[in-house]
N, C-alpha and C positions, 0 to 999 in steps of 0.2 A: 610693668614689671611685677608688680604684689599679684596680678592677677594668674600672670604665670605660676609664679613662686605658688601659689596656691593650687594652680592644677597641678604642679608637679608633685605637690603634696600625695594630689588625693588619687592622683595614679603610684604615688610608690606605695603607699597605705593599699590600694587594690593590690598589687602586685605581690604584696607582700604578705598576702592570702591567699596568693596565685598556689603555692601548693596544698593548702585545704581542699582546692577547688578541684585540683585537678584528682586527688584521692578520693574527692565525694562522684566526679562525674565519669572515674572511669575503673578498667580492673587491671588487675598484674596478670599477667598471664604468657606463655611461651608464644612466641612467633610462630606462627606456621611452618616456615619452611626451612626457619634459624633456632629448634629450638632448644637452643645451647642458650641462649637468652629471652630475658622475659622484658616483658613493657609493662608502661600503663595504657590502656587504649581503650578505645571507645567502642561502645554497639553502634553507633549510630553517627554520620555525618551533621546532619542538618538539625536535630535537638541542641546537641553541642556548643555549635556555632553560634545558635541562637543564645543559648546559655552564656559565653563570651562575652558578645557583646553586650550583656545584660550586666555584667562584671564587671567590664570596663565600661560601660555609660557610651558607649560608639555604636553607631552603626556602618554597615559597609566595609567591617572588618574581612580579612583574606580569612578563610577556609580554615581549620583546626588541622591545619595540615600534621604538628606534633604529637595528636592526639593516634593515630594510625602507622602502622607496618604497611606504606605503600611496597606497590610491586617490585619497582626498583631498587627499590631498600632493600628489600628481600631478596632479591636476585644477587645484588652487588655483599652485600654482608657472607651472602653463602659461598660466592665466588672467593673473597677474602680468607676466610674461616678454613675452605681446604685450598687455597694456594696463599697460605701462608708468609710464604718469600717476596710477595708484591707489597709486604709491608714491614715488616720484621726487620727490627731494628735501625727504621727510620722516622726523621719527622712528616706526618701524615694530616696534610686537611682535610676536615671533609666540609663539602661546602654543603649549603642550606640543610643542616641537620637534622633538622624537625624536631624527632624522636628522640634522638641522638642512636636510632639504632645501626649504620653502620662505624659510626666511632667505632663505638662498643664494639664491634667487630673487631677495628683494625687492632684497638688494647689487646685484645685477647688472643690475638693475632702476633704478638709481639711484638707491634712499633713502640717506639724509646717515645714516642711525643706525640699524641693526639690532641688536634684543634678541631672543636666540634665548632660552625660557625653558622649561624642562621639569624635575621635578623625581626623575625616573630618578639615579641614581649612575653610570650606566654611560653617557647621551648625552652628558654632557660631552665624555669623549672622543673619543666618536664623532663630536661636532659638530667637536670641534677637527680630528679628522685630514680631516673632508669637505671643511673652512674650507681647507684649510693645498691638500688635490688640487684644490681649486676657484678656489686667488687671491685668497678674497676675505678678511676681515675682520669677526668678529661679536663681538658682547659675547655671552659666557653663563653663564646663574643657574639655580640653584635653589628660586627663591621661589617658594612657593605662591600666585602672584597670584590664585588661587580663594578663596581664605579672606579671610572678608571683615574681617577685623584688617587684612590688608594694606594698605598706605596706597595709593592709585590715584598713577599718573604718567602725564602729557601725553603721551601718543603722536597721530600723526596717523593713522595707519592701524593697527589693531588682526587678526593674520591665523590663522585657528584652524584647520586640517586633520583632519578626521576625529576630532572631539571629542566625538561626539554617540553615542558608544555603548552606554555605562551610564546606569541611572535617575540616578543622583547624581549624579553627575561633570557630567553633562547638564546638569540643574537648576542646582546652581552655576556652571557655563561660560556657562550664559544669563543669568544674575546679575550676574555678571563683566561679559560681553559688555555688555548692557545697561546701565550706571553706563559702561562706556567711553563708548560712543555721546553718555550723554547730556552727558560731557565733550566731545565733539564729535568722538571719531575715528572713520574712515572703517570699518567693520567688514565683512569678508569672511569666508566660513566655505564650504570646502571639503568636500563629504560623498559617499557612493555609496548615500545613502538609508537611513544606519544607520537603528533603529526610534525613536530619541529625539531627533532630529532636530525643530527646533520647525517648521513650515512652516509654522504659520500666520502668524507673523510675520515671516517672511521672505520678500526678493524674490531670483528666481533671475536672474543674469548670462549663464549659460553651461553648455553641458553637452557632453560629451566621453565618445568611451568609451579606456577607463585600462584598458590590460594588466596585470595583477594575479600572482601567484603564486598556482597553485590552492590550495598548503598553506594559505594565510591567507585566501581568500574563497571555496573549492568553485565557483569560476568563473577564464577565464582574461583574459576582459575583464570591465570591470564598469561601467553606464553611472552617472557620477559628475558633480555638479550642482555650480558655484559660485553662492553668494547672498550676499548683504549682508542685515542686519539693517533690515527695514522700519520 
């Protein structure tokens, strides 16, 4: 038990520098294709990363996915920003946030309630400092709202960017998604065509091409789809 009680220490003590880190390792800057909002974000994937786990004393850590305006984010934030009405004046989750940049969206966007939710140790703070250069206001968690223990909550619009990657994460996120819907919320799902992408059950909205960083997609635009859940 001491020995716990002591790493938990020495991970809240890291963390608790997690925003030094993130202002030394990255820059504020507009979104490509959003840029009505600005981020902190990185030049580079794979420095970063490596920087992280040097941070937190891990290896094998997931990808700086917070650190980046992926595609889908970008595509779904733009989508939100001028249809407005898919959020406005509702409670709004987004799931695996990262960034927190399509929150930020739906705030500005007009929903009463944003839940930015990702379960990273290191978006938190990222979301917090994007929230704090942005003006606006989110609630953020770490709940695994994939795991289906999780109890489900009333949202009206439910918004997922670029989730559709991995075999698993997939599967569950469809899962997820689907028990939202059939609570009634409005489900949007931002992608650039990952492979696990369900499309047969999805209707698309809108499509966009999203300036990317070559390090994270080997392209420097990448044509990216919004859909709702048919």
């Amino acid at each position: 038990m001491e020995s716990g009680l002591q790493d938990g220490r020495r991970e809240s003590l890291k963390l608790s520098n997690a925003e030094d880190f993130i202002r030394g390792n990255t820059r504020l800057r507009p979104v490509p294709h959003v840029p009505e909002i600005s981020l902190f974000v990185a030049d580079e994937a794979v420095p970063l990363w490596q920087k992280t786990e040097e941070e937190l004393g891990e290896m094998g850590l997931p990808p700086p996915f917070w650190a980046f305006a992926w595609a889908g984010g970008q595509a779904l934030a733009r989508y939100i920003l001028d249809h407005p009405e898919r959020v406005r004046g509702k409670r709004v989750l987004d799931l695996a946030s990262g960034s927190g940049l399509v929150a930020i969206a739906a705030s500005k966007a007009g929903a009463s309630h944003v839940v930015a939710n990702d379960i990273d140790r290191f978006a938190m703070p990222a979301m917090k400092l994007n929230t704090e250069a942005n003006g606006v206001v989110l609630d953020m968690e770490t709940i695994d709202r994939l795991d289906p223990q999780t109890a489900l909550e009333p949202f009206g619009t439910v918004l997922a960017g670029d989730i559709f990657y991995e075999r698993d994460t997939a599967a569950r996120a469809l899962s997820f998604l689907r028990r939202m819907k059939a609570q009634g919320a409005n489900v949007l799902v931002g992608d650039p065509g990952r492979s696990y992408l369900p499309k047969d059950c999805m209707i698309m909205l809108a499509e966009y091409e999203v300036p990317v960083l070559r390090d994270l997609e080997d392209a420097e635009i990448k044509r990216t789809k919004v859909w709702t859940l048919g």
